[in-house]
N, CA, C and O atoms as a DFTB+ gen file, in Angstrom:
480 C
 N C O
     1  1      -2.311      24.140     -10.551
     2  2      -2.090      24.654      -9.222
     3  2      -0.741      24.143      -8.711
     4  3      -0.583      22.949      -8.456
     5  1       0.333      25.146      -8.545
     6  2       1.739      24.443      -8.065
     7  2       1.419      24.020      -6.419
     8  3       0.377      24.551      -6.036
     9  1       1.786      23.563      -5.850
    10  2       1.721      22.782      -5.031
    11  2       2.742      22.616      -4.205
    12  3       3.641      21.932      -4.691
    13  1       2.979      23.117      -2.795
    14  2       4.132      23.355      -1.888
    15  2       3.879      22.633      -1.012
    16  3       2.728      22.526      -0.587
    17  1       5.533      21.535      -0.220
    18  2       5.176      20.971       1.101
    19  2       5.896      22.278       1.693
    20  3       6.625      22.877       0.903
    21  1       5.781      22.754       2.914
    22  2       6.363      23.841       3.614
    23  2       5.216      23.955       4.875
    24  3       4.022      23.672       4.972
    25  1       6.375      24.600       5.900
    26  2       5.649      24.901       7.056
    27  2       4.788      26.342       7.318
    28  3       4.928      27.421       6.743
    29  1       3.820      25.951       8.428
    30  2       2.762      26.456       8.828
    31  2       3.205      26.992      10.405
    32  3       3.201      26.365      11.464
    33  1       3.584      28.394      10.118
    34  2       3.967      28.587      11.559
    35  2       2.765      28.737      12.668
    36  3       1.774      29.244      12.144
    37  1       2.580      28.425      14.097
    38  2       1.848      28.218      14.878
    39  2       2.590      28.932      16.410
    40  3       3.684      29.476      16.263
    41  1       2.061      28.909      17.617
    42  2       2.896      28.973      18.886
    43  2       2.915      30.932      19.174
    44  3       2.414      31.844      18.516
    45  1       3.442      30.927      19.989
    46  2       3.682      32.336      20.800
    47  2       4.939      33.349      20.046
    48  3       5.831      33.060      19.249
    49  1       4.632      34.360      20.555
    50  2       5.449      35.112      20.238
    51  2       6.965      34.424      21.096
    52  3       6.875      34.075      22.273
    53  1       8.091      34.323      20.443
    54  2       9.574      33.536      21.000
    55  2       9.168      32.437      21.448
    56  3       9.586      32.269      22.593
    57  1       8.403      31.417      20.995
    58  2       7.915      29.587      21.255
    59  2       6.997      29.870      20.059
    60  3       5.813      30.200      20.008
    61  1       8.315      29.534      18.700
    62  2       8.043      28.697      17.323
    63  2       7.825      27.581      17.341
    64  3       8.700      26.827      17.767
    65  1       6.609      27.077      16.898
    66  2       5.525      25.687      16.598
    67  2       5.449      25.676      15.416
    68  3       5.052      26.801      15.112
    69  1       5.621      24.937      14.296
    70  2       5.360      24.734      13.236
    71  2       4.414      23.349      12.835
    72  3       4.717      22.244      13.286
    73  1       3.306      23.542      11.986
    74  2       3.003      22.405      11.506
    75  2       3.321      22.275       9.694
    76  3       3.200      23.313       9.044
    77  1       3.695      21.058       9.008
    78  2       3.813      20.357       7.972
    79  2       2.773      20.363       7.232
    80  3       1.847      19.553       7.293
    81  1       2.902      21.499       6.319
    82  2       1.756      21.287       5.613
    83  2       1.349      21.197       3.634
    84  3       2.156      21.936       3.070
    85  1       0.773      20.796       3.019
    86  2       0.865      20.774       1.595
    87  2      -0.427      22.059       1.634
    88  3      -1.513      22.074       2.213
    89  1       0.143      22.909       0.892
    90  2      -0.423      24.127       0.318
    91  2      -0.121      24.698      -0.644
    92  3       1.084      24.886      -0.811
    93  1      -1.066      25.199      -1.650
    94  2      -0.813      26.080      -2.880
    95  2      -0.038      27.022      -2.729
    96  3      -0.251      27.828      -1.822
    97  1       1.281      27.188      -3.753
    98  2       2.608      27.957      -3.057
    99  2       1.773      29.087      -3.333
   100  3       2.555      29.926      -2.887
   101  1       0.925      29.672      -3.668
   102  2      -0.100      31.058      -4.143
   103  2      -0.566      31.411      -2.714
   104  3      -0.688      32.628      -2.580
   105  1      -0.892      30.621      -1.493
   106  2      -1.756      31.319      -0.442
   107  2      -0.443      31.527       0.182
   108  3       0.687      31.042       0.125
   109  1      -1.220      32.671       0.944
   110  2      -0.101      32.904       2.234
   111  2       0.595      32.007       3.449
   112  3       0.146      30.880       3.652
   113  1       1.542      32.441       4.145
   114  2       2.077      31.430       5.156
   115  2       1.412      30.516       5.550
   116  3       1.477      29.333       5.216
   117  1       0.607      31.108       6.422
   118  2      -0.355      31.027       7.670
   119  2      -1.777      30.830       6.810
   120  3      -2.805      30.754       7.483
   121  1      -1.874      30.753       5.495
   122  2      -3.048      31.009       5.201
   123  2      -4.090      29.381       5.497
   124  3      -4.357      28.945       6.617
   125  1      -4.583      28.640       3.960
   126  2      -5.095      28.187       3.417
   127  2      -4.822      26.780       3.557
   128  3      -5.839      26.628       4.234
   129  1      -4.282      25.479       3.505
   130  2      -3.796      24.548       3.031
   131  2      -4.559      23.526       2.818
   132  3      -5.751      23.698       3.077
   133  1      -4.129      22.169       2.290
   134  2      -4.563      21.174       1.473
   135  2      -4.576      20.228       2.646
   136  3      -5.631      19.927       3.205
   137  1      -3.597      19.837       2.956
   138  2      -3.647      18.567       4.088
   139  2      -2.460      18.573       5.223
   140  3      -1.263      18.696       4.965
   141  1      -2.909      18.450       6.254
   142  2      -1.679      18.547       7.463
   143  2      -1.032      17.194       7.496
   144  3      -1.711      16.174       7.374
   145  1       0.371      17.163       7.672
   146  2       1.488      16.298       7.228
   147  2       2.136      16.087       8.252
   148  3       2.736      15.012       8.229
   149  1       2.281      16.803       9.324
   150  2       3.755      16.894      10.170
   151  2       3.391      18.123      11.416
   152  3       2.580      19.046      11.491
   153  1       4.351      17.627      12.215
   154  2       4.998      19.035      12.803
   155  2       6.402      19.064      13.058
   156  3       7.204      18.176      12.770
   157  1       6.674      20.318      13.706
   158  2       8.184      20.370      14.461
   159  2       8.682      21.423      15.001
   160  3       9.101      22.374      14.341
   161  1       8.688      21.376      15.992
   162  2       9.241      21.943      17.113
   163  2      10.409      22.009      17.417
   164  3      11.071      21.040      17.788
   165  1      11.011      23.669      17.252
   166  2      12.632      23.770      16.847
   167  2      12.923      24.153      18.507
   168  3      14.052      23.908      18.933
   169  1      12.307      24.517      19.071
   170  2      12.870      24.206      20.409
   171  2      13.226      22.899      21.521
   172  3      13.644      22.900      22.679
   173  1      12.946      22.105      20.827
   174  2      12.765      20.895      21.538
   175  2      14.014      19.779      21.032
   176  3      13.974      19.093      20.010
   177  1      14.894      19.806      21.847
   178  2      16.281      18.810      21.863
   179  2      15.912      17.898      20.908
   180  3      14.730      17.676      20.646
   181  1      17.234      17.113      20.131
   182  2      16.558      15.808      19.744
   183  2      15.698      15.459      18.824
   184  3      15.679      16.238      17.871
   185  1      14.892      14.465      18.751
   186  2      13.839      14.550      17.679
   187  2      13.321      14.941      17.968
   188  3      12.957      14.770      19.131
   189  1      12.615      16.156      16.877
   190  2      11.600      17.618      17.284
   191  2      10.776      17.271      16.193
   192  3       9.867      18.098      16.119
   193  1      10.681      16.265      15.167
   194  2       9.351      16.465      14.212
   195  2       8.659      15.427      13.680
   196  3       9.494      14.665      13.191
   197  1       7.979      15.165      13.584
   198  2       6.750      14.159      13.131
   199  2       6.123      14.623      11.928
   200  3       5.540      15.673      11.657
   201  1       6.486      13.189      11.021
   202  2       6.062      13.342       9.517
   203  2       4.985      12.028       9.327
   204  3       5.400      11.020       9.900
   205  1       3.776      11.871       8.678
   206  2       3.712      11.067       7.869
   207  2       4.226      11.157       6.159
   208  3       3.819      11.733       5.150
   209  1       5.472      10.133       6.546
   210  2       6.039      10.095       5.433
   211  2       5.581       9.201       3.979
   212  3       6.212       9.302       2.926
   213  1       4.428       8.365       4.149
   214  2       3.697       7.872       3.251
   215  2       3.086       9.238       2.441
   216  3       3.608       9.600       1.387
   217  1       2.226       9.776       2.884
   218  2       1.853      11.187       2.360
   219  2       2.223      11.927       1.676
   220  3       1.661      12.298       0.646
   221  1       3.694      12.460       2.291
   222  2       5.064      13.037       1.497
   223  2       5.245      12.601       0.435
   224  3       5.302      13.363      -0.530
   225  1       5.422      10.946       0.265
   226  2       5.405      10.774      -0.933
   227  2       4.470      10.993      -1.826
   228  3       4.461      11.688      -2.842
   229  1       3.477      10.142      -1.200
   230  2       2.395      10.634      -2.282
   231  2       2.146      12.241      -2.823
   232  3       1.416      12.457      -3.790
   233  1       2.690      13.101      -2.243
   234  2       2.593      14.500      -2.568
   235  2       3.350      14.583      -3.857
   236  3       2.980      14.744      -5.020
   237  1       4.667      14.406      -3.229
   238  2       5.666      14.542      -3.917
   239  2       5.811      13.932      -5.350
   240  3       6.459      14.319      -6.323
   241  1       4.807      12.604      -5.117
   242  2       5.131      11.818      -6.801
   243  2       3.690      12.660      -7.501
   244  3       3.255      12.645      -8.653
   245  1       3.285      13.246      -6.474
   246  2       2.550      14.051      -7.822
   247  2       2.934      15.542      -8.103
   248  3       2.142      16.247      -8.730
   249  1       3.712      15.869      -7.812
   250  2       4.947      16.739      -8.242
   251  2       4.615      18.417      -7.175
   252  3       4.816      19.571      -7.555
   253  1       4.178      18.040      -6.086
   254  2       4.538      18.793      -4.713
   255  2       6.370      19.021      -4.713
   256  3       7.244      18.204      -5.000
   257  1       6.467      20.233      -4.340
   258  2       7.346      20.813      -3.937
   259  2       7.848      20.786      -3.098
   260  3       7.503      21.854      -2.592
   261  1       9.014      19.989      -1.908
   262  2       9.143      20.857      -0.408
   263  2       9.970      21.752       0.038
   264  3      11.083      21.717      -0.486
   265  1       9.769      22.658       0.946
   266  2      10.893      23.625       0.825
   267  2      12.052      23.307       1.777
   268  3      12.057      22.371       2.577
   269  1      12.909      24.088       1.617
   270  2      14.295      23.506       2.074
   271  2      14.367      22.601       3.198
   272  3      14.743      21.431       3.260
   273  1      13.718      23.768       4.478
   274  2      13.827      23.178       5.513
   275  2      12.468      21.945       5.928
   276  3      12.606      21.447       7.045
   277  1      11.644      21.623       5.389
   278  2      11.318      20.567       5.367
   279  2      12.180      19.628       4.475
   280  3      12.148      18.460       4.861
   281  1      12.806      19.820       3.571
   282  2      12.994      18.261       2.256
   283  2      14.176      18.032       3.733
   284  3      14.334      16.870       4.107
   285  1      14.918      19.127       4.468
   286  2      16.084      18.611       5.605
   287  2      14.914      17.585       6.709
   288  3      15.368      16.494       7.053
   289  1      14.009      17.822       7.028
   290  2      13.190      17.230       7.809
   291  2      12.675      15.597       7.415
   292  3      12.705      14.436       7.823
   293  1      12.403      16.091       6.790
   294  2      12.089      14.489       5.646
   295  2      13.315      13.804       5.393
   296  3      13.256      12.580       5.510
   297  1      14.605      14.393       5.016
   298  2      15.660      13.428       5.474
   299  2      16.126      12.786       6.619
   300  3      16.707      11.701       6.628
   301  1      15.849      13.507       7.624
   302  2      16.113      13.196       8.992
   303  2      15.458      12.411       9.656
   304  3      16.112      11.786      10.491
   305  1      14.212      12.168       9.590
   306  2      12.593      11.765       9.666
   307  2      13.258      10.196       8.622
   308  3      12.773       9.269       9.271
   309  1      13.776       9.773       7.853
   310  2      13.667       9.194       7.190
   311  2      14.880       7.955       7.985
   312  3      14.785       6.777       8.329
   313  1      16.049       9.058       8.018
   314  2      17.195       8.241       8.372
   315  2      17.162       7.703      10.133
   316  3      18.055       7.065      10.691
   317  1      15.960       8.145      10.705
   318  2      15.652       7.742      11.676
   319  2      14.252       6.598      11.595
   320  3      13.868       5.921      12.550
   321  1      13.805       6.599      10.585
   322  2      12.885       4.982      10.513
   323  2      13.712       4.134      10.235
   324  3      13.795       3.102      10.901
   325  1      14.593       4.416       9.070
   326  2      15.583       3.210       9.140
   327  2      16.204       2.802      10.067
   328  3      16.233       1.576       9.964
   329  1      16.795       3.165      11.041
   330  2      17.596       3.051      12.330
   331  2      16.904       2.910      13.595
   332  3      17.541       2.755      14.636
   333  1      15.435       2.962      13.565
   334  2      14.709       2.498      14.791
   335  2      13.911       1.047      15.160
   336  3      13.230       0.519      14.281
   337  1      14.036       0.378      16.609
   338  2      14.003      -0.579      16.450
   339  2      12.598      -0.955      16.389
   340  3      11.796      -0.049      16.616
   341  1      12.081      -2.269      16.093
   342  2      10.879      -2.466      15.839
   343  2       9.613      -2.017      16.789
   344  3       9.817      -1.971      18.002
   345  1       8.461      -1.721      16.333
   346  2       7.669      -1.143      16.743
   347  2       6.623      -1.889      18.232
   348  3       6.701      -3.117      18.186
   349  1       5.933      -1.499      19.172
   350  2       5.707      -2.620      20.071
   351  2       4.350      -3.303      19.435
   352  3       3.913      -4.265      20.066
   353  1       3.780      -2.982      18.484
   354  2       2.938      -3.841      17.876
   355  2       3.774      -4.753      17.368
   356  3       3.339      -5.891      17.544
   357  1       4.584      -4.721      16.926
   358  2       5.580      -6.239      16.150
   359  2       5.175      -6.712      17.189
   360  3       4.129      -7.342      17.345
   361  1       6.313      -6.329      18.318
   362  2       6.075      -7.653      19.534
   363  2       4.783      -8.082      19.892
   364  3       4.691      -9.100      20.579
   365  1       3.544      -7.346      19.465
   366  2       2.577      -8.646      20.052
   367  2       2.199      -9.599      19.223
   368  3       1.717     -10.655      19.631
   369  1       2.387      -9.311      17.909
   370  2       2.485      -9.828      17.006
   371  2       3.004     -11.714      17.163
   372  3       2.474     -12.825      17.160
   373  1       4.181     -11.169      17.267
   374  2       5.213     -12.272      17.489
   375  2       4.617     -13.065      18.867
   376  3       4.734     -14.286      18.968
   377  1       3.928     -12.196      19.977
   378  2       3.785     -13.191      21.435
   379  2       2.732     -14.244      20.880
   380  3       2.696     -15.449      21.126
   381  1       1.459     -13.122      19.664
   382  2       0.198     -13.934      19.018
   383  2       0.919     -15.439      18.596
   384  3       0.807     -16.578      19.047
   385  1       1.641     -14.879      17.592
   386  2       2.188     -16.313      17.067
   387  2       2.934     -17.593      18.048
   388  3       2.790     -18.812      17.945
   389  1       3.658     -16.905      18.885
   390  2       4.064     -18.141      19.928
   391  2       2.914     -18.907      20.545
   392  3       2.798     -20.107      20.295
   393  1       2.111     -18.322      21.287
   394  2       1.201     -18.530      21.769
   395  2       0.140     -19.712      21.227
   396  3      -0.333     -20.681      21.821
   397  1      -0.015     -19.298      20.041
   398  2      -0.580     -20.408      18.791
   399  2      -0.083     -21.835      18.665
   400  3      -0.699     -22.899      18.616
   401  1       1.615     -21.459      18.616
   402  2       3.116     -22.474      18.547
   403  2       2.550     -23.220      19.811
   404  3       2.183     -24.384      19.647
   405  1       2.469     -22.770      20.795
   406  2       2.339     -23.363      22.126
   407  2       1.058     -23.680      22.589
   408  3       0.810     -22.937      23.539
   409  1       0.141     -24.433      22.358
   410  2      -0.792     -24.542      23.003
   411  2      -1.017     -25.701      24.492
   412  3      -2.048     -26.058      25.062
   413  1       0.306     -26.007      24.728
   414  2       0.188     -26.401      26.294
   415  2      -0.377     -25.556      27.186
   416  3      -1.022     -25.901      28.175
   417  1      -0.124     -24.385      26.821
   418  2      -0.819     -23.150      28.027
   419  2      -2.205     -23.911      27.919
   420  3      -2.589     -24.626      26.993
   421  1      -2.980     -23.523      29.304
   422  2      -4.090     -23.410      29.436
   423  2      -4.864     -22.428      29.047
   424  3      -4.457     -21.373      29.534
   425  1      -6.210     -22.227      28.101
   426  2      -7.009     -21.406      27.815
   427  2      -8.389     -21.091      28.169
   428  3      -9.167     -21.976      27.812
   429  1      -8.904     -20.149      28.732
   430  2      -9.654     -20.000      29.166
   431  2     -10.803     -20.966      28.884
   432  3     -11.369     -21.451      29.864
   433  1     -11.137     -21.237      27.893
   434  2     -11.921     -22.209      27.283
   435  2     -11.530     -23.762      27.611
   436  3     -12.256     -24.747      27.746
   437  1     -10.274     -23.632      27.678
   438  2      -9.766     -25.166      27.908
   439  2     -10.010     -25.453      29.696
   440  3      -9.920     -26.578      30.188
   441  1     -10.345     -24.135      30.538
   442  2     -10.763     -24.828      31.778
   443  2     -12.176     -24.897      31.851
   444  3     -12.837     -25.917      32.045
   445  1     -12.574     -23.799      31.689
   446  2     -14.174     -24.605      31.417
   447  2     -14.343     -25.826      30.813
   448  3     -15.545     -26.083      30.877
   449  1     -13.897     -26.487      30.397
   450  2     -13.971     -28.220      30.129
   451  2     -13.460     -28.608      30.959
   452  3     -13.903     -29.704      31.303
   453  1     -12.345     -28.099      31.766
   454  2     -12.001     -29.516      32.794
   455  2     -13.089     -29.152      34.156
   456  3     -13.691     -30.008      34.804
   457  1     -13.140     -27.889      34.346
   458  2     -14.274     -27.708      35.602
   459  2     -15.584     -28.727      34.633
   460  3     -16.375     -29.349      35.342
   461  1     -15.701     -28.815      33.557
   462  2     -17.434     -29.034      33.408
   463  2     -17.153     -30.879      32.978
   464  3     -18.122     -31.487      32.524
   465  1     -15.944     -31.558      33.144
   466  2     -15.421     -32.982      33.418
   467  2     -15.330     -33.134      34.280
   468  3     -15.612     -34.326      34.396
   469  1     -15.056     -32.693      35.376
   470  2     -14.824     -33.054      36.460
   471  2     -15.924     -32.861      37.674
   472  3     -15.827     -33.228      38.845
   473  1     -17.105     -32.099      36.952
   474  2     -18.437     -32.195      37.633
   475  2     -18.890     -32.932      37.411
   476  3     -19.693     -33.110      38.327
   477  1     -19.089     -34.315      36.083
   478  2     -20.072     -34.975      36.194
   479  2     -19.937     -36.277      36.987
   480  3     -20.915     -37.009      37.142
């Protein structure tokens, strides 16, 4: 079964929606597909598309196809993870670990002992 990444057109007549999709290059456009990947929205300034690009690969190393204007999407999509700054889960990440570093703060637990010392 050859195996195509290519888009899935969606949206109104003049408001093109596309979704990212892996489908047997055998079904039609609009038809059938394997697994939804992406979208992108060519009207929309700027970054217009959303990939999981883990997926892609995995498609791809099993010898998926993409067509033009996605493999351009997936480059773009790509050269913009590299160049974006860290995600806001890092940062809580990092507050977890200070926080740990620091245990002068008071913790919730640590006043319930001084209220339950200072009652007897």
């Amino acid at each position: 079964m050859p195996v195509s990444i290519r888009l899935r057109r969606e949206g109104a007549k003049n408001r093109p929606y596309y979704k990212v999709v892996v489908a047997d290059s055998r079904s039609p456009r609009d038809g059938k597909f394997i697994e939804l990947i992406g979208t992108y929205d060519p009207k929309k300034p700027d970054h217009n598309s959303t990939l999981k690009l883990d997926r892609i690969d995995h498609w791809i190393a099993r010898g998926a196809q993409p067509s033009d204007t996605v493999r351009s999407l997936i480059k773009k999509n790509r050269k913009q993870a590299a160049s974006a700054p860290p995600q806001a889960g890092d940062q809580v990440e990092t507050d977890e670990a200070e926080a740990e570093a620091n245990p002068t703060e008071s913790s919730p637990s640590g006043e319930s002992e001084a209220a339950s010392s200072s009652a007897q």
